[in-house]
N, C-alpha and C positions, 0 to 999 in steps of 0.2 A: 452886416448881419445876414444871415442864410434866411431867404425869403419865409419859408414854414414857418421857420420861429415868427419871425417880424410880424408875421398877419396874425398869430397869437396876441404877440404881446399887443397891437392895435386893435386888436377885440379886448382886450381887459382895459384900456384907454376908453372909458365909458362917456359918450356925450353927455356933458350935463343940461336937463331942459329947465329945472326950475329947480329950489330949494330943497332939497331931500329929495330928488327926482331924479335919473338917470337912465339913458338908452343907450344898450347895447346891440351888436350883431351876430348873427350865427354861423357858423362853417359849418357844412355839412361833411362827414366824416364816416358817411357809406352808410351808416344807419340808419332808422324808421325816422329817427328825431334825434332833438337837438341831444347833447355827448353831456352827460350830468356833470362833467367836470367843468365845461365852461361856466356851465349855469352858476356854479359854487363860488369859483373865481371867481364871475365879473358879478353875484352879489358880494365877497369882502370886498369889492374895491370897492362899489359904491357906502357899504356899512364904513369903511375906512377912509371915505372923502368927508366926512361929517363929523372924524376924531383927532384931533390933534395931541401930539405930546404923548401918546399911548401905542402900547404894540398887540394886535389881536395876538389871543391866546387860545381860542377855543370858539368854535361856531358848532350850533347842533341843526340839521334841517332836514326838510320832508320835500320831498319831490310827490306835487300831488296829482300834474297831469303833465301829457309829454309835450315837449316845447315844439312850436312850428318852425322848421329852419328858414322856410320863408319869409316870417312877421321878425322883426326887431323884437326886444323883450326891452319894458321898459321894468324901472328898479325904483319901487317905492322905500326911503328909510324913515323909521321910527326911532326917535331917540328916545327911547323909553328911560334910560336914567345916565346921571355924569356927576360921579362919587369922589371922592378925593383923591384913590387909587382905581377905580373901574367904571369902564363905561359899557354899558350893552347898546343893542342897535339891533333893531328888528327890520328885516328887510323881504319884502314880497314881491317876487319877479312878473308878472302880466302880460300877459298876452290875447287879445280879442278880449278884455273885459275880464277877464278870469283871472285868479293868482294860477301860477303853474309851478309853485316854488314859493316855499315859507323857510324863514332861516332867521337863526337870532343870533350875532357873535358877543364876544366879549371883551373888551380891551383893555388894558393894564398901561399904569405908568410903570417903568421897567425901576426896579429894585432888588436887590441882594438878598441871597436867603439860604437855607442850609438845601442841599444838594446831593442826589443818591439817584443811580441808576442802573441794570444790569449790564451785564457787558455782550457787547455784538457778537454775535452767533460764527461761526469761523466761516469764510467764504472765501473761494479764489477769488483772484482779484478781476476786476473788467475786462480789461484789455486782451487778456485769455479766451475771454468769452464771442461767439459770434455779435454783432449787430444787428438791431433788428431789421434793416434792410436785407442781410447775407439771414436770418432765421426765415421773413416770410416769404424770402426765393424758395428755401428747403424745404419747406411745411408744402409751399403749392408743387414740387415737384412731386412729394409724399402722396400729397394727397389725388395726382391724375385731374380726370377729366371733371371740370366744375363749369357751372356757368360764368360767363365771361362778367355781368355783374359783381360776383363775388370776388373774382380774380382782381379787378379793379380796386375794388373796397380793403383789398388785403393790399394793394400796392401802392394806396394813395400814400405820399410822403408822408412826415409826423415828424411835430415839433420836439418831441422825445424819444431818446435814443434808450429802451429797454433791453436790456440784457439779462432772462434768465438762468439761472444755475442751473435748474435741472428743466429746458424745455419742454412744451406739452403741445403738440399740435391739436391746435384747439378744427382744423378743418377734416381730420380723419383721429377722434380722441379715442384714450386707451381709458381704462380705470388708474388712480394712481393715488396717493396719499390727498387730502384735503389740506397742504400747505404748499408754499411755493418761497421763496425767496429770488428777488431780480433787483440788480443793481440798475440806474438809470440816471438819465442826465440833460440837460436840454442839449440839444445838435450845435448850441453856437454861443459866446458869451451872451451875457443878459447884463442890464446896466446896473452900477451900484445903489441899487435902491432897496432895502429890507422888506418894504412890504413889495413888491413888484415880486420878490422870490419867493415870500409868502402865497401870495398870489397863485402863482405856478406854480408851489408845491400842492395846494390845494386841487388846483386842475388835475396835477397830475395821482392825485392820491385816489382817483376815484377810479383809476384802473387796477385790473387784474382783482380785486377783490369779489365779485359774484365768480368770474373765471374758478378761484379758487375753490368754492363751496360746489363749483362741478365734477370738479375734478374725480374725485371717487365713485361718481356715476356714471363715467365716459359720455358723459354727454355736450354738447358744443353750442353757442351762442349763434354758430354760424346754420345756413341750410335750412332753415326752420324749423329746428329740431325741437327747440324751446324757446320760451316769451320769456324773456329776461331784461328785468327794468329795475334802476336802481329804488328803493321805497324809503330811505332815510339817510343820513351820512352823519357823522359827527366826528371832530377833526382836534386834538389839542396840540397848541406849537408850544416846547418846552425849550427850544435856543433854537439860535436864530440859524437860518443854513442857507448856503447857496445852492442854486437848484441849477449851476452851468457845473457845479462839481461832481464826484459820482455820487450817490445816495443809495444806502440797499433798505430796498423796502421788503420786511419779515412779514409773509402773511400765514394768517391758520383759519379754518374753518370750523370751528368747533361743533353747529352742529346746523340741520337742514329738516322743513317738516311744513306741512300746511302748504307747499310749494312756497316757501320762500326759505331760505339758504341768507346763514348770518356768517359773518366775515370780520378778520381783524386784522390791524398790522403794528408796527413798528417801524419809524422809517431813522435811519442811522447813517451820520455822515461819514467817508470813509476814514476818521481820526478814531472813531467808536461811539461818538456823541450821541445820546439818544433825544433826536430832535424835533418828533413828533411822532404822535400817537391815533390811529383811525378803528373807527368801529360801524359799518354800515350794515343794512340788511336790505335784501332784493328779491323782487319774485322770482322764481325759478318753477313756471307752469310748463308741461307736455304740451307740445303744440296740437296736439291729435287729443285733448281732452275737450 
């Protein structure tokens, strides 16, 4: 397996220390702090070490303070109830004494039922599209002379291979519509394990979505132009998907105010399945305010 991935998937491999107890580790990923999507990941694994016989379906969570990449996070669960069909699980991530992450999921004994959902938006297909290795060579030529910090943080490898439809250089940004659509995929097989893909769709869902609600104001995450931090996430898996296939994730922005910017998606596998569902909201502060 390609190293990137593997250190992923061995961060979502949560040490267990005691009964509903779990420690994780952090990668640092060129940002201030720890990347919201691990955080999200390695609390379902732990909410999903505690369930048997059930499939998460839905986690709703608030990121309340930024994680240190240097402390380990450990992963307190609550089994707050285990129904005939549903189980929840409340789980709060810590660090130096403090929750940094509150998140409740929900899990389902898997059963048949009646079934309806729109049809996937028409997109070329991946393969047409650049890599995001060959997009952020392009973006850093675009954009000239940056500090070599930045240059690093845009070239650090990545467990996931995104591919947008319609690019946005987020390091020299233009104004542009508040939606985005990018097809994605992990860089290398991932083992057959349903929640292990669950998992990593989770990580991977907590990108490009603040990206998106920038977009119509040209403004960029990168340079310190603005303070942008995820402020809640919530996620429904409606079938199951492999996350080593492509995936096109449909985002919109609908709408942006108080300096924080709300964001949605649809993520669809490339059959047309509609296989999960995201709805987050992030600050989007003026760094100069």
């Amino acid at each position: 397996m390609e190293k990137t991935l593997e250190e992923l998937i061995d961060q979502l491999d949560l040490e267990p220390l005691e009964v509903n107890l779990f420690r994780g580790q952090s990668a640092d990923l060129g940002g201030k702090s720890v990347f919201g999507g691990q955080v999200i990941g390695q609390a379902l694994v732990a909410a999903g070490r505690t369930v048997e016989g059930r499939v998460a379906h839905s986690l709703h969570a608030y990121f309340l303070l930024p994680g240190d990449m240097a402390a380990p996070i450990v992963y307190e669960v609550d089994r707050i109830r285990d129904g005939r069909s549903f189980s929840a699980r409340r789980v709060q991530a810590i660090q130096h004494g403090r929750p940094i992450f509150s998140m409740i999921a929900s899990f389902q004994v898997p059963e048949p039922g009646l079934e309806h959902q729109p049809p996937m938006p028409e997109a070329p297909p991946p393969e047409n599209l650049p890599s995001s290795t060959e997009l952020r060579e392009r973006w850093l030529t675009e954009a000239g002379e940056l500090p070599e910090k930045i240059r690093e943080a845009v070239r650090r490898p990545m467990p996931i291979d995104f591919r947008p439809i319609e690019p946005w250089n987020p390091l020299k940004p233009g104004r542009s519509a508040p939606s985005q659509s990018v097809w994605f995929r992990t860089i290398d097989k991932v083992p057959d394990d349903p929640m292990l893909h669950r998992c990593l769709l989770a990580y991977a869902s907590d990108n490009n979505l603040i990206p998106t609600a920038l977009r119509p104001h040209g403004k960029s995450w990168y340079g310190g132009q603005m303070i942008v931090a995820s402020i809640d996430h919530a996620m429904w898996f409606h079938r199951d998907a492999r996350v080593d296939d492509w995936l096109l994730y449909v985002m919109d922005s609908p709408t942006a105010q108080a300096a924080r910017g709300f964001a949605r998606g649809a993520i669809y596998d490339r059959s047309g399945r509609l296989v999960a569902s995201v709805a987050q909201e992030g600050l989007m502060r003026e760094a100069s305010r």
